[in-house]
VOVEXTI-600522 format. One record per residue (C-alpha): x, y, z. Coordinates in nm, 2 decimals. Layout:
N
{east X; north Y; up Z}
...
***
This chain:
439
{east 0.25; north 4.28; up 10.50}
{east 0.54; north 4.12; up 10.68}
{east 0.40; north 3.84; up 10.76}
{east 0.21; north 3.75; up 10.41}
{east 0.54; north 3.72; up 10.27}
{east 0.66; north 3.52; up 10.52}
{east 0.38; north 3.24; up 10.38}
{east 0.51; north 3.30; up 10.04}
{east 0.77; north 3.03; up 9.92}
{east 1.09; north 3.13; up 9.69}
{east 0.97; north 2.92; up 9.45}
{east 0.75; north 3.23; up 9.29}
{east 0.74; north 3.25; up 8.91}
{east 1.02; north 3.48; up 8.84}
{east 1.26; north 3.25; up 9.09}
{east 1.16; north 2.95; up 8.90}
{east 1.21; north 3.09; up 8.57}
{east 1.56; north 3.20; up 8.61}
{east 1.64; north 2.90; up 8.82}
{east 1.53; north 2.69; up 8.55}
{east 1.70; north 2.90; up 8.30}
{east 2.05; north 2.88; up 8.46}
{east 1.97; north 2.49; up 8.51}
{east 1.90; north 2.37; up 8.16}
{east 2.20; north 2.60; up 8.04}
{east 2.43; north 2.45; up 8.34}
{east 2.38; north 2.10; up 8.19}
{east 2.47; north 2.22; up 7.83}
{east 2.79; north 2.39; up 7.97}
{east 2.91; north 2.09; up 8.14}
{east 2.82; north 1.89; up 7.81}
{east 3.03; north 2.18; up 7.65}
{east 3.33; north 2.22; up 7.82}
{east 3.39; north 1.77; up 7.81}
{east 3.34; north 1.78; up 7.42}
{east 3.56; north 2.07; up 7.40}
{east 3.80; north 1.91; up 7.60}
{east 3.83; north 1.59; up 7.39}
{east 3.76; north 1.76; up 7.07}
{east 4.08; north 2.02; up 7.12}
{east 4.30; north 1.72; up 7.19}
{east 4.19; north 1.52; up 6.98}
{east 4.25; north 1.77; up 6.71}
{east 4.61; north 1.90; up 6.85}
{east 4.68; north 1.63; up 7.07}
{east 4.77; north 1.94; up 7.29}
{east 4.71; north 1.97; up 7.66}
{east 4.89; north 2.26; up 7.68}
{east 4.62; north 2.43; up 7.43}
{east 4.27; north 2.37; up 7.67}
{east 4.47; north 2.52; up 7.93}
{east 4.50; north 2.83; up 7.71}
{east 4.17; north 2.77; up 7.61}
{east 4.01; north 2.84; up 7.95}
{east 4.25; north 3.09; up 7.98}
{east 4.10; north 3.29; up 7.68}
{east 3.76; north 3.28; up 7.79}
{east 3.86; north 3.37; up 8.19}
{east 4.11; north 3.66; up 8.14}
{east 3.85; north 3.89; up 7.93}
{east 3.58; north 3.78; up 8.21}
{east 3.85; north 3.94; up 8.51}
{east 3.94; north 4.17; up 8.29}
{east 3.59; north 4.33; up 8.18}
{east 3.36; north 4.24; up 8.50}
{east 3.42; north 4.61; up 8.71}
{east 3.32; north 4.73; up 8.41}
{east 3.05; north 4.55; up 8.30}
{east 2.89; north 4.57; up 8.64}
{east 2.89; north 4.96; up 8.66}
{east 2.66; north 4.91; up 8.28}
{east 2.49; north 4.62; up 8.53}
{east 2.38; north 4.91; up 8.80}
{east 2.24; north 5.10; up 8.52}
{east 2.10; north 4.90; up 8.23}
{east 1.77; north 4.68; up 8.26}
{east 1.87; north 4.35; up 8.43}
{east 1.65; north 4.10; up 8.26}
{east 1.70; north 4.19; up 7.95}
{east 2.07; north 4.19; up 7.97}
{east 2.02; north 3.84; up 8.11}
{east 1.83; north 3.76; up 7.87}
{east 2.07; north 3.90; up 7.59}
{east 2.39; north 3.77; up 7.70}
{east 2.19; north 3.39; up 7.68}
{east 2.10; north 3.45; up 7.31}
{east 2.41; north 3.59; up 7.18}
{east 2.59; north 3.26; up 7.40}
{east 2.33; north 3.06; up 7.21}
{east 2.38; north 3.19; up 6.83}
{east 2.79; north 3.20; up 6.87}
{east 2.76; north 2.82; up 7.07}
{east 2.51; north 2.68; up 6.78}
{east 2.74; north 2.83; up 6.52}
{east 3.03; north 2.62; up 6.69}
{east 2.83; north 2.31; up 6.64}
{east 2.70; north 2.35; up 6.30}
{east 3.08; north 2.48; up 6.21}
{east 3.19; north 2.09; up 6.37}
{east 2.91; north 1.89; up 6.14}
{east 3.04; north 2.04; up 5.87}
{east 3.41; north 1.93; up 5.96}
{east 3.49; north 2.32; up 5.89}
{east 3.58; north 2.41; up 6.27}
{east 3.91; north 2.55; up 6.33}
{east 4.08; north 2.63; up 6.67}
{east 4.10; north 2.99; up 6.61}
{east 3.71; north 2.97; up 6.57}
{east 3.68; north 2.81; up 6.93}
{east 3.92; north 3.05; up 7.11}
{east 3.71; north 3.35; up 6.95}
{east 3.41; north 3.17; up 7.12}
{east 3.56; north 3.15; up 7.43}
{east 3.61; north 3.49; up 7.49}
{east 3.27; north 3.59; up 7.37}
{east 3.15; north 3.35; up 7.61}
{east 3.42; north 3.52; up 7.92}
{east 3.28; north 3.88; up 7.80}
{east 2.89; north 3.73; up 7.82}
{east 2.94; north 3.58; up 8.16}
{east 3.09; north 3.93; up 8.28}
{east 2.80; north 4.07; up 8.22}
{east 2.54; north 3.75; up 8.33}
{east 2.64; north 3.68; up 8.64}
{east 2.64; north 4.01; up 8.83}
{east 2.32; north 4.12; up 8.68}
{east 2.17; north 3.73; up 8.75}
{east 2.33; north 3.78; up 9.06}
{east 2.18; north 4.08; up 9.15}
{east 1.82; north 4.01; up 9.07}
{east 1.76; north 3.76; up 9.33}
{east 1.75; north 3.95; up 9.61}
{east 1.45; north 4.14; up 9.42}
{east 1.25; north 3.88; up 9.33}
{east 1.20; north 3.64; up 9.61}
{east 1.12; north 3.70; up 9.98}
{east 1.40; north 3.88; up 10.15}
{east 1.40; north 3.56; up 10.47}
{east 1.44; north 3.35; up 10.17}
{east 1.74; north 3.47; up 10.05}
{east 1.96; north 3.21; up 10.16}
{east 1.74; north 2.91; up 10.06}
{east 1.76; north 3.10; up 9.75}
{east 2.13; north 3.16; up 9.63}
{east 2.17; north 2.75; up 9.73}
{east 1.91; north 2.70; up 9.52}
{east 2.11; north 2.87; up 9.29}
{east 2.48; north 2.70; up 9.40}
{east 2.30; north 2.40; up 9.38}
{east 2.25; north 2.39; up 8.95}
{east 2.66; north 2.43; up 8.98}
{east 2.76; north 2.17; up 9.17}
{east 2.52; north 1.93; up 9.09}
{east 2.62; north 2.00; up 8.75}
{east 2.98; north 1.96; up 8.80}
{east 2.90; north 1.56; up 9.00}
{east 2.69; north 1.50; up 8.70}
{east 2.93; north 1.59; up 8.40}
{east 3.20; north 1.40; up 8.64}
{east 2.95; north 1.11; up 8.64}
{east 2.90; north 1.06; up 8.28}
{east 3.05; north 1.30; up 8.08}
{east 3.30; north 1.10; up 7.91}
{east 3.01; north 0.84; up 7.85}
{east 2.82; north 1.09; up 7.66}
{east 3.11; north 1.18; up 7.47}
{east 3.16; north 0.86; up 7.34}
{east 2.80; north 0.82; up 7.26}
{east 2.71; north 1.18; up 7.09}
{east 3.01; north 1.31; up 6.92}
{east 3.11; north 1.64; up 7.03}
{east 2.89; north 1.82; up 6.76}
{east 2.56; north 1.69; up 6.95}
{east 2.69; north 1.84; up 7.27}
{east 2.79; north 2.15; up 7.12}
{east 2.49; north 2.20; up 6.97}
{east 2.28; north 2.08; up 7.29}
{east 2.44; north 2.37; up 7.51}
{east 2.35; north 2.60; up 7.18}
{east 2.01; north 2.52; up 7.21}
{east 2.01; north 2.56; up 7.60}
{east 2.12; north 2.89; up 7.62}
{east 1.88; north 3.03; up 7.34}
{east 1.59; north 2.81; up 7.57}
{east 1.71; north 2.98; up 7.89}
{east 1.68; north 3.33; up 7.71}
{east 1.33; north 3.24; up 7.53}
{east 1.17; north 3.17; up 7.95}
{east 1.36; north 3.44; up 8.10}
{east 1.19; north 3.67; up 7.84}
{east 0.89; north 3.65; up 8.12}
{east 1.07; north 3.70; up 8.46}
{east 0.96; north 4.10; up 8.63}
{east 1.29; north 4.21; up 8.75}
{east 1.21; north 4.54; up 8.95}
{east 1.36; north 4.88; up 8.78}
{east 1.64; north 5.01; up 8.96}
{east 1.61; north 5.32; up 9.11}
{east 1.97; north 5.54; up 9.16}
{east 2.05; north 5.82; up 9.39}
{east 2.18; north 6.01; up 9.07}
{east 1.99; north 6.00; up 8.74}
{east 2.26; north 6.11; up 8.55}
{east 2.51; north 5.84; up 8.43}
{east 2.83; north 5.91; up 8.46}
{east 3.08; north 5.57; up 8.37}
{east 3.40; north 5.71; up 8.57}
{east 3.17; north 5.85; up 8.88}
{east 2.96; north 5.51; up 8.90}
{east 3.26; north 5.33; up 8.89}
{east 3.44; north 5.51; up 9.22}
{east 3.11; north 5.51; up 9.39}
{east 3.16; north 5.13; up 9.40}
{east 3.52; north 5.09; up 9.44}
{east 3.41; north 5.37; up 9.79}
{east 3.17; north 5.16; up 9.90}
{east 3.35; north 4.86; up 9.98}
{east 3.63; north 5.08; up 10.13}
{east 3.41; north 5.28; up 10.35}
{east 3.22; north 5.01; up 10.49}
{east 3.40; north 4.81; up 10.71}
{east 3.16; north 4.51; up 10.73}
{east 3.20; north 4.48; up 10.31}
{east 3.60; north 4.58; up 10.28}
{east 3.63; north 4.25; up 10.56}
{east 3.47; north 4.01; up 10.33}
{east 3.64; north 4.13; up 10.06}
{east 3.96; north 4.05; up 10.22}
{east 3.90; north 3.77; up 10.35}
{east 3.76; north 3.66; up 10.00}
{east 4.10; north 3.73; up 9.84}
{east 4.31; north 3.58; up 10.08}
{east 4.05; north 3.23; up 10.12}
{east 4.10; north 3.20; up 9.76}
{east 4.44; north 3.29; up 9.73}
{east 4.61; north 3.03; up 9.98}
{east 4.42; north 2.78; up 9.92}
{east 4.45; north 2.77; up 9.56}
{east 4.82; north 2.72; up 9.64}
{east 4.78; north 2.39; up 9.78}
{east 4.46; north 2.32; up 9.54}
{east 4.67; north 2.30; up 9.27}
{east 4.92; north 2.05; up 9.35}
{east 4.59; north 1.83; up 9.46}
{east 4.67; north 1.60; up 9.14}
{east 5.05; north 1.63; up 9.17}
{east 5.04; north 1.49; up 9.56}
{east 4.80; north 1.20; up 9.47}
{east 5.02; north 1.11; up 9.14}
{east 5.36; north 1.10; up 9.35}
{east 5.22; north 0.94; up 9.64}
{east 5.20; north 0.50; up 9.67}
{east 4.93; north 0.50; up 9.89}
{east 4.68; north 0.77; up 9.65}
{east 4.74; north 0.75; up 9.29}
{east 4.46; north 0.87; up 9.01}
{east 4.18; north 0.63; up 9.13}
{east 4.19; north 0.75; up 9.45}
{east 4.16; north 1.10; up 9.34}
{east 3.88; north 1.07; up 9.15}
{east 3.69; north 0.93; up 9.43}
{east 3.81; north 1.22; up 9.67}
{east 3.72; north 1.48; up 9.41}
{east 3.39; north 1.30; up 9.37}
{east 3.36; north 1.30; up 9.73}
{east 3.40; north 1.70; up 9.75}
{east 3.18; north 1.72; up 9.48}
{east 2.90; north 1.58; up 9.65}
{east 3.01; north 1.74; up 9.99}
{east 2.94; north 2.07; up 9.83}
{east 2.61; north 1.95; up 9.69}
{east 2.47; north 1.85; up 10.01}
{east 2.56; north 2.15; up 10.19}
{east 2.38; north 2.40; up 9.96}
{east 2.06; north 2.14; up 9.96}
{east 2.07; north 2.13; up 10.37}
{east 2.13; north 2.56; up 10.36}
{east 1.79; north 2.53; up 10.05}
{east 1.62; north 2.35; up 10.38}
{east 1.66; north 2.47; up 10.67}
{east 1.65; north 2.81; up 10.82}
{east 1.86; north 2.96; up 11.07}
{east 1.73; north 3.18; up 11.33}
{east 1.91; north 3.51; up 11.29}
{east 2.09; north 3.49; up 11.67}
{east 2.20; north 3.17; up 11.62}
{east 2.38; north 3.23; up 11.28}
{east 2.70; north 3.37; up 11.39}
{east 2.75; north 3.11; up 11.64}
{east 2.64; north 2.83; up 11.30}
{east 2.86; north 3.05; up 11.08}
{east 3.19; north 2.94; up 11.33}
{east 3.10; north 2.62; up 11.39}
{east 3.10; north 2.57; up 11.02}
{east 3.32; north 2.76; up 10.94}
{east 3.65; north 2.67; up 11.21}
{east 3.51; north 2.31; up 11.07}
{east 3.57; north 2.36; up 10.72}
{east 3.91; north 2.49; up 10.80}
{east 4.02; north 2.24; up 11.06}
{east 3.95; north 1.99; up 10.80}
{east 4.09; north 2.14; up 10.50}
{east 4.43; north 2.13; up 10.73}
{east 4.40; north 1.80; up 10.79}
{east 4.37; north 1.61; up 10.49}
{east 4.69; north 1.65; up 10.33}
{east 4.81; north 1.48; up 10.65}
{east 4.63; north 1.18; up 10.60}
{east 4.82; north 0.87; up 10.47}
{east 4.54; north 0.67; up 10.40}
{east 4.31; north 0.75; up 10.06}
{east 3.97; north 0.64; up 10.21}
{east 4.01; north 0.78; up 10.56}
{east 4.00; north 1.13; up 10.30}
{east 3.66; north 1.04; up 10.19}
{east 3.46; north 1.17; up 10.50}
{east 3.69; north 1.44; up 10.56}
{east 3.68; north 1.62; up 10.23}
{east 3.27; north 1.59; up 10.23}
{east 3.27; north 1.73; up 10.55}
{east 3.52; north 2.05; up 10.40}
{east 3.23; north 2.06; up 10.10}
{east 3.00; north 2.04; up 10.34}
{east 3.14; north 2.29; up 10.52}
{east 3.24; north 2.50; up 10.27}
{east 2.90; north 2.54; up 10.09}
{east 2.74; north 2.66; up 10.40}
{east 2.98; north 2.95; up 10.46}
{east 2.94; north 3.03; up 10.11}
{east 2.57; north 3.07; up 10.14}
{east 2.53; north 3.27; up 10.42}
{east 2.81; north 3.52; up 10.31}
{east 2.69; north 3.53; up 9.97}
{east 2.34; north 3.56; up 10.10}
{east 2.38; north 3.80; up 10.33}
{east 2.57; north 4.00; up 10.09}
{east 2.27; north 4.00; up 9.84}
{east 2.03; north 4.15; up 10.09}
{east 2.30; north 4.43; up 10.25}
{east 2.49; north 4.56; up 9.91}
{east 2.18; north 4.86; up 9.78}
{east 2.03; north 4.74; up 9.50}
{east 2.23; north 5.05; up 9.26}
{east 2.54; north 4.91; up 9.39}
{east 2.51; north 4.53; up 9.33}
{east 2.65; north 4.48; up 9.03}
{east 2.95; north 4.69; up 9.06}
{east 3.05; north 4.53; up 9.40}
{east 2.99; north 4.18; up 9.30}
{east 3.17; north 4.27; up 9.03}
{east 3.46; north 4.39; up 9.21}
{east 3.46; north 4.10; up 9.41}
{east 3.48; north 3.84; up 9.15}
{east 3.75; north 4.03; up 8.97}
{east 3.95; north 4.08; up 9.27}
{east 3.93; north 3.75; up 9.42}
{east 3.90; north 3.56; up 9.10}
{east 4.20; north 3.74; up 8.96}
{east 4.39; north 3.63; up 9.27}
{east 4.35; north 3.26; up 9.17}
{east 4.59; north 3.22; up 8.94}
{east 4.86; north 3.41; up 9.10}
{east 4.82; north 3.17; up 9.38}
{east 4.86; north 2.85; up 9.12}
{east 5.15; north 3.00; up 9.04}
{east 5.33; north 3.01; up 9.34}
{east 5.20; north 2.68; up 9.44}
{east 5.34; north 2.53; up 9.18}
{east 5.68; north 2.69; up 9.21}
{east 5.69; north 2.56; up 9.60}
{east 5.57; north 2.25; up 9.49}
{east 5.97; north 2.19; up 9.30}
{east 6.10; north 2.25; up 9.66}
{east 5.91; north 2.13; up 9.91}
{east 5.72; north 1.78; up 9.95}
{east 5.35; north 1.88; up 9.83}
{east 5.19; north 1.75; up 10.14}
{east 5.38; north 2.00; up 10.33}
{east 5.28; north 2.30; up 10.07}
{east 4.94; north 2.22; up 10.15}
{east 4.92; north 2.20; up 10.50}
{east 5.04; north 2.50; up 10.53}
{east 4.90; north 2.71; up 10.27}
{east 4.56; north 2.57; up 10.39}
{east 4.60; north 2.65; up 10.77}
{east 4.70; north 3.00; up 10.66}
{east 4.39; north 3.04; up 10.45}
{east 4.22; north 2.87; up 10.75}
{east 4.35; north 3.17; up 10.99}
{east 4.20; north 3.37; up 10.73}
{east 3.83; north 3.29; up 10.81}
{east 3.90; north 3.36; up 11.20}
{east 3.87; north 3.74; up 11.18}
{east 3.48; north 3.73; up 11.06}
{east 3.46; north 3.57; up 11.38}
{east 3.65; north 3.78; up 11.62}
{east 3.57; north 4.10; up 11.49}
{east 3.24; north 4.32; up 11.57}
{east 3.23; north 4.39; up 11.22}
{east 3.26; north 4.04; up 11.08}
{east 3.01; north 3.91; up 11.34}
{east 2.78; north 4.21; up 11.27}
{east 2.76; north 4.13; up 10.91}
{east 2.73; north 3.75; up 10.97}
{east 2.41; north 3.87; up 11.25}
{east 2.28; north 4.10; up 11.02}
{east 1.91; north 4.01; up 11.02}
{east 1.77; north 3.91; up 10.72}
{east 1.39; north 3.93; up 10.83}
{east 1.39; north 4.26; up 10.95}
{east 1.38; north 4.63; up 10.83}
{east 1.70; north 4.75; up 10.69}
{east 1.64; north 5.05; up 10.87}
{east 1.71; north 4.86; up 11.20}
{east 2.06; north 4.77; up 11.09}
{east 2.39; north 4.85; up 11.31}
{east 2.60; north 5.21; up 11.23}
{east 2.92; north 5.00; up 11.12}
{east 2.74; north 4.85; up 10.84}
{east 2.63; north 5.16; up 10.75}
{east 2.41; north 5.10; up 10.45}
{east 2.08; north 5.08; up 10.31}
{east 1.93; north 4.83; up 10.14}
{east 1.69; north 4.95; up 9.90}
{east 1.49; north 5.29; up 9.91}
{east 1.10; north 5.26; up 9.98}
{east 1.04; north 5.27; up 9.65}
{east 1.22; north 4.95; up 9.52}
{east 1.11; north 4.80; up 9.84}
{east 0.75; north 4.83; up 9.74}
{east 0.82; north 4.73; up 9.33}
{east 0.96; north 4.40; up 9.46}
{east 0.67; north 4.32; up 9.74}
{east 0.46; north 4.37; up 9.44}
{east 0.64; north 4.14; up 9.23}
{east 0.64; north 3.91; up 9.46}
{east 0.29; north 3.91; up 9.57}
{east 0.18; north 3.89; up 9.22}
{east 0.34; north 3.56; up 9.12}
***
């Protein structure tokens, strides 16, 4: 059986409809978010308002996502993917027909913006959680770049021509384009076979679901390490992130056009590292030794940017960091989707997100208070070889190398004792092999 899903590629009909699904309604969200943008100011002439904005729709998002993905491990994935896309579709559409009719107020967008925070909570763990069931498990990596791949290349493309679009649409036309995506991405995703998860305890109990997850990612020590190293990556480099526009504004030899290009540059950095890891495949003993190349790479040249004193010297470094970047992403994030037991995906991606994610902004915050008393250059140097230091124990630990070894081809049942998991019970195992072999 093995080796008749090793001929089968991830592009089966249940990958291709999500993928497509989350694709179309990428597009609309980057159309969303520029005509939002100018449409707020325009309106206010406030900055100070879209950054409240995306604060309104991110806080319920950290706020809600342990919760939502206990619900996650319970509920019927597809259709909750498939729910969250219509009621993002019906509030979005309202939005736009709310803008032709010149009856949109501010209040109406921040309302939508939370809706659309409480919908992603939900979305993106169950989403996240079905791929590993769907496709092959060897193709699990090509997979979740597939799946990076819709971001970034949507972020390059609404970086591209955004503004352009604006200018020619109106903001209506793009609100009501993302509308219309999301309600499209819900109508296909209405015919992706998501297996049914199978539990260790039939009986649903919120409180107990939600300490079995925050227990598994303390118990296992392959899983707490990520998680650590997640929250301090994220943390520490978010302080020198944020004074990214400060340091090019205040230095002669940068300014605003050269930031756009290295931003750009990133961009496209990140892009071509989740299409390589969508390509190739790397043999399971030589990914720990591709993980620290990769990753000490990333790191090294994180560090050295801020140094730099010319703008376009920063061009090939920063696509090498998104290069970089991207491919330690994608086997973490991989490997993750194929270790975590199916029950307890959603509550530990969960966790993850909210943990890591809610780190974020505490780290722009202390960024920019160092940023009043030390040169910005200087911030970020050093904030980045700290969060650099952070990627070394994954490395030089048995765990973290153990988890980054972890064969993705082979039975779980083979796996080391400090992982200590399994993957999905005989049962599930067989309802995705089916799937799969039927599409």
């Amino acid at each position: 059986m093995n080796s008749n899903i090793k001929k089968i590629s991830v592009w089966n009909k249940n990958f291709f409809l999500l993928w497509q699904g989350q694709l179309v309604s990428a597009i609309g969200d980057v159309f969303y978010e520029i005509a939002l943008g100018f449409w707020v100011f325009a309106t206010t002439g406030s900055s100070a308002l879209m950054g409240t904005l995306m604060a309104t729709s991110m806080i319920p998002r950290l706020i809600i996502s342990p919760f939502a993905g206990v619900l996650v491990d319970r509920a019927d994935r597809k259709w909750i993917i498939v729910l969250m896309d219509v009621i993002r579709g019906i509030f979005i559409t309202a939005v736009a027909i709310l803008a032709f009719m010149g009856l949109l107020k501010i209040w109406m967008v921040f309302l939508a913006g939370i809706i659309l925070g409480i919908c992603a909570a939900f979305f993106n763990p169950a989403a996240r959680s079905a791929i590993p069931d769907i496709i092959p498990k060897e193709k699990i990596i090509q997979g979740n770049s597939l799946f990076s791949l819709i971001y970034t290349g949507s972020g390059i493309f609404g970086s591209a021509g955004g503004g352009l679009i604006y200018t020619i649409l109106g903001a209506p036309v793009m609100f009501l384009i993302n509308g219309l995506s999301y309600l499209f991405s819900a109508l296909t995703e209405i015919f992706i076979k998501v297996p049914e998860l199978k539990h260790e305890t039939k009986k649903f109990n919120f409180t107990n679901d939600m300490k079995d997850g925050f227990n598994y990612v303390a118990k296992n020590k392959a899983i707490k390490l990520v998680f650590i190293n997640a929250c301090f990556l994220n943390f520490f480099f978010m302080i020198g992130f944020v004074l990214m526009i400060p340091f090019f504004k205040s230095s002669s030899y940068l300014g605003e056009k050269i930031y756009g290009y290295v931003m750009a540059t990133m961009s496209f950095g990140l892009f071509s590292g989740y299409m390589l890891m969508s390509i190739i495949k790397v043999k399971d003993e030589k990914r720990v030794l591709f993980f620290a190349i990769n990753a000490i790479i990333f790191g090294a040249f994180a560090v050295i940017f801020p140094m730099l004193k010319n703008g376009y010297l920063m061009l090939p470094v920063v696509f090498i960091v998104g290069i970089g970047n991207a491919i330690v992403n994608s086997l973490i994030e991989s490997i993750m989707s194929v270790i975590v037991p199916q029950d307890k995906r959603g509550k530990v991606f969960s966790l993850l997100g909210t943990i890591s994610g809610g780190l974020s902004p505490l780290g722009m915050a202390i960024g920019g208070l160092l940023g009043e008393i030390l040169p910005y250059n200087l911030v970020m140097i050093i904030s980045f070889f700290i969060a650099f230091l952070g990627i070394l124990p994954i490395i030089i630990l048995r765990e973290g190398r153990n988890f980054i070894s972890y064969k993705i081809s082979s039975d779980p049942s083979n796996i080391e004792n400090d992982i200590d998991i399994s993957i999905m019970n005989k049962n599930v195992e067989l309802d995705r092999k089916q799937i799969i072999a039927e599409d």
